[in-house]
BATOR-861041 format. One record per residue (C-alpha): y negated, z, x; residue in three letters. Coordinates in steps of 0.2 Angstrom, whole numbers. Each point is the difference from the previous one (the first is absolute). Layout:
BATOR-861041
{north Y; up Z; east X; residuo ALA}
...
//
This chain:
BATOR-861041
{north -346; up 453; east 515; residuo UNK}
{north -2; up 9; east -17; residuo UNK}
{north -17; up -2; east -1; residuo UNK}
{north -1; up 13; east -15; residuo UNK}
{north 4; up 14; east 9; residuo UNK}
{north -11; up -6; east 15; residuo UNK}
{north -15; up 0; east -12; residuo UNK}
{north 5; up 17; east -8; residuo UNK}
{north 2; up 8; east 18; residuo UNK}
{north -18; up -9; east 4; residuo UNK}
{north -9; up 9; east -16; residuo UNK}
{north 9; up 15; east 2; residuo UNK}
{north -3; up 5; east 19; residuo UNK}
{north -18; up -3; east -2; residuo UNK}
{north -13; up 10; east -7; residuo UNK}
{north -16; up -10; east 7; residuo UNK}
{north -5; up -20; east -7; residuo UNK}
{north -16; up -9; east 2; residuo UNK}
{north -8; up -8; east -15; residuo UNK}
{north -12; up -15; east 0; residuo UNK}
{north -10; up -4; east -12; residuo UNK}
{north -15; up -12; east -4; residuo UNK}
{north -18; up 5; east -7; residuo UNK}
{north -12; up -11; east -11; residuo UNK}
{north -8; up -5; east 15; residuo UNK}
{north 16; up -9; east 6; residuo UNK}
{north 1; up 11; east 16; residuo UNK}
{north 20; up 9; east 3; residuo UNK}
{north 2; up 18; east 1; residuo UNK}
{north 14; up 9; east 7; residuo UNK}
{north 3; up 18; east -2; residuo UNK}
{north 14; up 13; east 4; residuo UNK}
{north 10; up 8; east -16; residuo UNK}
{north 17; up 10; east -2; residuo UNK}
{north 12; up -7; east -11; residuo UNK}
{north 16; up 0; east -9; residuo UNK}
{north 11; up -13; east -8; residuo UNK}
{north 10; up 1; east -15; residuo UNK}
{north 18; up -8; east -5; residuo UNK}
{north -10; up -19; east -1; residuo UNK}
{north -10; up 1; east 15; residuo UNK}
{north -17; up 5; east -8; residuo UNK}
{north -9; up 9; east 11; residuo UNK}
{north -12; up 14; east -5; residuo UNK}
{north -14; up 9; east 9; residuo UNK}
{north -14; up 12; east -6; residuo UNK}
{north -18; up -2; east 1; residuo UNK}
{north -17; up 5; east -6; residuo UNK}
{north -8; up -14; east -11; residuo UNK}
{north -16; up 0; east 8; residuo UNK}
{north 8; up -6; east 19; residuo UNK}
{north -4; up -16; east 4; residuo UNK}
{north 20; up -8; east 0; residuo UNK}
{north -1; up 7; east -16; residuo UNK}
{north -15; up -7; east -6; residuo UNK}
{north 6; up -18; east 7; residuo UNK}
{north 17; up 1; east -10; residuo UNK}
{north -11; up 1; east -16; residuo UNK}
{north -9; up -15; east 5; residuo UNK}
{north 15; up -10; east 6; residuo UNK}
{north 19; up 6; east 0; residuo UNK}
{north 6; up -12; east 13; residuo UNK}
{north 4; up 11; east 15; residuo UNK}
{north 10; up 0; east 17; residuo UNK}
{north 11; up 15; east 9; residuo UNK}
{north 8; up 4; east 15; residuo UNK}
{north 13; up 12; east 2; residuo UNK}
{north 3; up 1; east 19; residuo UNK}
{north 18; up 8; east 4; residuo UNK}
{north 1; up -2; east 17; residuo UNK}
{north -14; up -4; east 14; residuo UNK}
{north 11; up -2; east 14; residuo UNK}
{north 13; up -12; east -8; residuo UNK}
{north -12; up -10; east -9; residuo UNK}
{north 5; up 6; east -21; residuo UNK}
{north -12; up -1; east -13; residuo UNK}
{north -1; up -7; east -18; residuo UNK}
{north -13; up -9; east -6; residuo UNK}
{north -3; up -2; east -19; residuo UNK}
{north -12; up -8; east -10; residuo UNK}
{north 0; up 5; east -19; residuo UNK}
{north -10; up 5; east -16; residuo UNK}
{north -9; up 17; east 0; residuo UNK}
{north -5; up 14; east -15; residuo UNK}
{north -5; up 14; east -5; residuo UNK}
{north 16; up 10; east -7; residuo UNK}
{north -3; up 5; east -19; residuo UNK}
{north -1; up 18; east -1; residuo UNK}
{north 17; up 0; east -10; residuo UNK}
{north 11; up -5; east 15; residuo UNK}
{north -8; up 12; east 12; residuo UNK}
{north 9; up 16; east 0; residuo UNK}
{north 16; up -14; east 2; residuo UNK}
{north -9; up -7; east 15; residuo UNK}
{north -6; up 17; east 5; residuo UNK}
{north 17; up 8; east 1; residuo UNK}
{north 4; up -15; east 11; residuo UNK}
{north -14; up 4; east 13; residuo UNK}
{north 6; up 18; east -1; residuo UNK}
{north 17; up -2; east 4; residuo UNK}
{north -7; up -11; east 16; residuo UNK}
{north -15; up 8; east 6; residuo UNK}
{north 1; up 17; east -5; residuo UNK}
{north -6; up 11; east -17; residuo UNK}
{north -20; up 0; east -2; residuo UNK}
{north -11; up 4; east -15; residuo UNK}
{north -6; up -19; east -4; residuo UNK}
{north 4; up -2; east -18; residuo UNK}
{north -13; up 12; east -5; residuo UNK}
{north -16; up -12; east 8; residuo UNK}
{north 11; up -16; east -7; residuo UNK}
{north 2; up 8; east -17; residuo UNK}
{north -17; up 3; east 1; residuo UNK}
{north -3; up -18; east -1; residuo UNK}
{north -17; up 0; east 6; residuo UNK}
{north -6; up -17; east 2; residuo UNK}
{north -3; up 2; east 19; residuo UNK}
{north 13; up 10; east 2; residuo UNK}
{north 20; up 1; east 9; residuo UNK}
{north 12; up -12; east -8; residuo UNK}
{north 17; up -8; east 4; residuo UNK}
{north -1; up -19; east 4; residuo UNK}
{north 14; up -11; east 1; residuo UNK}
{north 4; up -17; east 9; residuo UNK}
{north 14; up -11; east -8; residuo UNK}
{north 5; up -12; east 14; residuo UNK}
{north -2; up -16; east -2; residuo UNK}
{north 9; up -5; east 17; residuo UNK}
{north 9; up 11; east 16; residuo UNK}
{north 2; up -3; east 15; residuo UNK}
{north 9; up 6; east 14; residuo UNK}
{north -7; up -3; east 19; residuo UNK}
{north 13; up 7; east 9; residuo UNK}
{north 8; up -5; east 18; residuo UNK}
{north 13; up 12; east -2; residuo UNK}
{north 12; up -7; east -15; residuo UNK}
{north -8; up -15; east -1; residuo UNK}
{north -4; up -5; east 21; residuo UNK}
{north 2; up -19; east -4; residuo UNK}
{north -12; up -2; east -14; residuo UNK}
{north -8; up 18; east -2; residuo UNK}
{north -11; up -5; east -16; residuo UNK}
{north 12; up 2; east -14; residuo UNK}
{north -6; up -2; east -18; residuo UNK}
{north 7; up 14; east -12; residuo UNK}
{north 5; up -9; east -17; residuo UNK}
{north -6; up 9; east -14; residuo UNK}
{north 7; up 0; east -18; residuo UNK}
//
């Protein structure tokens, strides 16, 4: 099982993942985002400032995701990882990404902007992957993803 290309096919036939994050309060928030990847398995989203995942992630960068592939077969990843804000140099990189994936849409304007409250780019470096998957792996369905 080349588990590379399994995860490439995973990021790249989905559009949809669901965020968690934690507030000050210590309470859990889960949210839904469209997302992109790039060549190392960033994942990228855009979002106002002011939302409340948003808001969390300043507080505290420590964040969950599902990826769900395929609800009848039981496929998902789940990844836990480091959060940001991505600096305004790297965004039209980013944005071209999202582009190509999701379609063409004016957001670099309100992201150029760079109102405090306003859209950005934020990106989750993963700290660990995993597969749950009874398809490729039916014995032992979580499989962690090494990274680096």
């Amino acid at each position: 099982m080349n588990t590379d290309q399994l995860l490439k096919t995973y990021f790249e036939d989905n559009k949809l993942m669901q965020l968690a994050t934690v507030g000050n309060d210590g309470k859990p928030w889960l949210c839904n985002v469209y997302y992109v990847t790039d060549e190392n398995n960033n994942i990228y989203w855009t979002s106002a400032r002011s939302r409340q995942h948003s808001k969390e992630i300043h507080g505290n960068s420590a964040v969950a995701v599902t990826i769900v592939h395929d609800d009848v077969y039981k496929q998902a990843l789940q990844i836990t990882g480091e959060a940001s804000e991505v600096p305004l140099e790297d965004a039209e990189r980013v944005d071209a990404l999202y582009g190509a994936k999701l379609g063409t849409k004016d957001r670099m304007t309100e992201i150029k902007a760079n109102l405090p409250g306003g859209r950005c780019y934020w990106v989750v470096k993963p700290g660990q992957i995993f597969f749950w998957d009874e398809v490729n792996f039916p014995d032992e369905p979580k499989q962690e993803y090494p990274i680096g």
